[in-house]
C-alpha positions as CSV (number, residue, x, y, z in Angstrom):
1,X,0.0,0.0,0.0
2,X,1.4,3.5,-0.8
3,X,2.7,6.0,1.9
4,X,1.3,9.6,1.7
5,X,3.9,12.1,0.3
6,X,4.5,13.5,4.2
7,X,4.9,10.2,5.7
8,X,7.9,9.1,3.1
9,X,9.4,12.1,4.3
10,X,9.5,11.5,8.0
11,X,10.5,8.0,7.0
12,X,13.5,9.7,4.6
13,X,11.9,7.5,1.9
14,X,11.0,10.4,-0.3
15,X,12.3,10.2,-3.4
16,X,11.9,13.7,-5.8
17,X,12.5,11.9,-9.2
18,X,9.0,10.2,-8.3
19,X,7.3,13.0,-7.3
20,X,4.6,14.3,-9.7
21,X,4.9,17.8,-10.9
22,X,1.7,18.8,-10.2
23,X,0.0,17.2,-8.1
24,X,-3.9,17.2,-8.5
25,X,-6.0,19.4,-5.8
26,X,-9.4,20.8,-6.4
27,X,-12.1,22.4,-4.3
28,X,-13.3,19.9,-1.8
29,X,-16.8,19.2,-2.3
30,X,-20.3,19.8,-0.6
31,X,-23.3,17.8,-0.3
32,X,-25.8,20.5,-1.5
33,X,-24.1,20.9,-4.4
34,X,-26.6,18.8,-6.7
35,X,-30.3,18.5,-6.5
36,X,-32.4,15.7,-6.6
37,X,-33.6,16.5,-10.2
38,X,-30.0,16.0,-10.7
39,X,-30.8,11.8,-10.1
40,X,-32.2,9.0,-12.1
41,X,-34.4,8.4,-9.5
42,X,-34.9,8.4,-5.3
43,X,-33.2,5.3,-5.2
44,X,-29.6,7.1,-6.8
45,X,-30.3,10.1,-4.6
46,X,-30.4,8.5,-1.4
47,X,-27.4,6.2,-2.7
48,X,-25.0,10.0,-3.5
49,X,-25.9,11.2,0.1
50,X,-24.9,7.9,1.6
51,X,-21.9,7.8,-0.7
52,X,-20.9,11.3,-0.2
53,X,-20.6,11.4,3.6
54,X,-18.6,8.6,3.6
55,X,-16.1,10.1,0.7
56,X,-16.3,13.1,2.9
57,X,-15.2,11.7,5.9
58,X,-12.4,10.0,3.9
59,X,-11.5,13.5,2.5
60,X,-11.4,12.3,-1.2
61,X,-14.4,13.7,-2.6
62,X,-13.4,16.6,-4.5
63,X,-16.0,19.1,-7.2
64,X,-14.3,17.5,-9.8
65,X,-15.7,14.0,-9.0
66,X,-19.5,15.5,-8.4
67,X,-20.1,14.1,-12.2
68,X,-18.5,10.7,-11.6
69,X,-20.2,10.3,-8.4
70,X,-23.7,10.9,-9.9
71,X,-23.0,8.6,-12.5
72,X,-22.1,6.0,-10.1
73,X,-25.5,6.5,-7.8
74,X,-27.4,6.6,-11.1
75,X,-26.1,3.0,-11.8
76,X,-27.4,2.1,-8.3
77,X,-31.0,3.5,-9.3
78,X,-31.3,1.3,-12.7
79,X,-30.3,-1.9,-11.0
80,X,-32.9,-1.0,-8.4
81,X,-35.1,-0.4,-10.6
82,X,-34.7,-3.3,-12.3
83,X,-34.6,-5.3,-8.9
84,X,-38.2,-4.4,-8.7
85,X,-39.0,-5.3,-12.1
86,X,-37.9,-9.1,-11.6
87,X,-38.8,-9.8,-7.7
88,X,-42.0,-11.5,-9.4
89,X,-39.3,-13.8,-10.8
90,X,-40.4,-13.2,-14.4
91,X,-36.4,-13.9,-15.5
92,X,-37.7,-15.6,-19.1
93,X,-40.2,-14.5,-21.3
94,X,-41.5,-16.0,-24.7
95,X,-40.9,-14.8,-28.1
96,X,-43.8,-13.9,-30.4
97,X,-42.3,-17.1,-32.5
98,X,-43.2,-18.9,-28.5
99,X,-39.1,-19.3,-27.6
100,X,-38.3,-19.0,-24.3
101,X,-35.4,-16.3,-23.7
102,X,-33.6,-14.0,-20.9
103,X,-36.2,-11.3,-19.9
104,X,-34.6,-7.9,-20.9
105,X,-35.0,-6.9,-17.5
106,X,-32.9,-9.6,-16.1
107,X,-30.2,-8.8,-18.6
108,X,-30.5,-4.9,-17.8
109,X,-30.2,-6.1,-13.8
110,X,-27.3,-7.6,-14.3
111,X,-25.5,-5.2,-16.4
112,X,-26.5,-2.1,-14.1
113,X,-24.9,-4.3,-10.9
114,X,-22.0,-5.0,-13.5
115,X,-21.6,-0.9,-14.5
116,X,-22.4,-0.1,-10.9
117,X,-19.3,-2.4,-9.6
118,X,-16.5,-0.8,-12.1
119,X,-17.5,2.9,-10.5
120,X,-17.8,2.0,-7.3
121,X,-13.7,0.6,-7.7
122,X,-12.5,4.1,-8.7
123,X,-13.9,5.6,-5.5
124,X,-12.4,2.9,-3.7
125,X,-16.5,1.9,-2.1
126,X,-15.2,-2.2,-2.5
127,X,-13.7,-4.3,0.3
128,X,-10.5,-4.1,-2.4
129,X,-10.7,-0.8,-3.7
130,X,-10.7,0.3,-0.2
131,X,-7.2,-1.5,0.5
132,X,-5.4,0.1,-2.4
133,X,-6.3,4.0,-0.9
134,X,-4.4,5.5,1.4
135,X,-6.1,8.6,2.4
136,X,-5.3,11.4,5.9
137,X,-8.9,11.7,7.3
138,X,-9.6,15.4,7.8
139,X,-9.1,16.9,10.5
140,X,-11.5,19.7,12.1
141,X,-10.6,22.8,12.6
142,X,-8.9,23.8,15.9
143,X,-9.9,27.3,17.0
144,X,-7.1,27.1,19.3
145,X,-4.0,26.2,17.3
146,X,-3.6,30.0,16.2
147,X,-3.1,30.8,20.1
């Protein structure tokens, strides 16, 4: 797992030549910065606000990733969605020619949970992802450490 840039240096680990140049830093976030009109439906709202505090609290979630994030939650709104669509257990359906094939609910389930899965990786929200970050929580703000 990789060290933060400040804890290589305390270790004298630091090396400059592999250093980035630039290193990205944007605006850090807010909730209230989207709308629910914003959302596929309830089901991807609630999914960006339970998402959100959490990449808050991690202090990862920056205004940059706002788009990426709603994309993400609006995965998590199809598949439930289609959830709802196949609890009946409809998962074949018959052809007008009377085959039997996948129902394209069933197939739009799975791909949603697939497309879901491969967004959720790049903001480390997996058991896996989560190994491979290494993120400084934030700290709040102490009113006393300008005394």
């Amino acid at each position: 797992m990789s060290k933060t840039t400040e804890e290589k240096a305390l270790k004298g680990t630091l090396r400059k030549h592999r250093q980035k140049d630039n290193p990205m830093s944007g605006q850090i976030a807010t909730v209230d910065m989207v709308s629910e009109d914003m959302f596929h439906n309830k089901y991807a709202y609630e999914e960006y606000n339970r998402a959100f505090v959490e990449l808050s609290e991690m202090g990862v979630i920056q205004t940059t990733d706002i788009s990426s994030l709603i994309m993400l939650c609006d995965m998590w709104g199809v598949y439930c969605d289609q959830k709802d669509l196949i609890k009946g257990g409809d998962y074949l359906i018959k052809t007008p020619n009377g085959m039997k094939q996948t129902s394209p609910n069933l197939t739009n389930f799975f791909r949603a949970y697939a497309e879901y899965f491969k967004l959720a990786k790049e903001f480390g929200l997996t058991p896996i992802a989560r190994t491979k970050i290494n993120v400084t929580p934030q700290k709040p703000d102490d009113p006393f450490e300008d005394l």
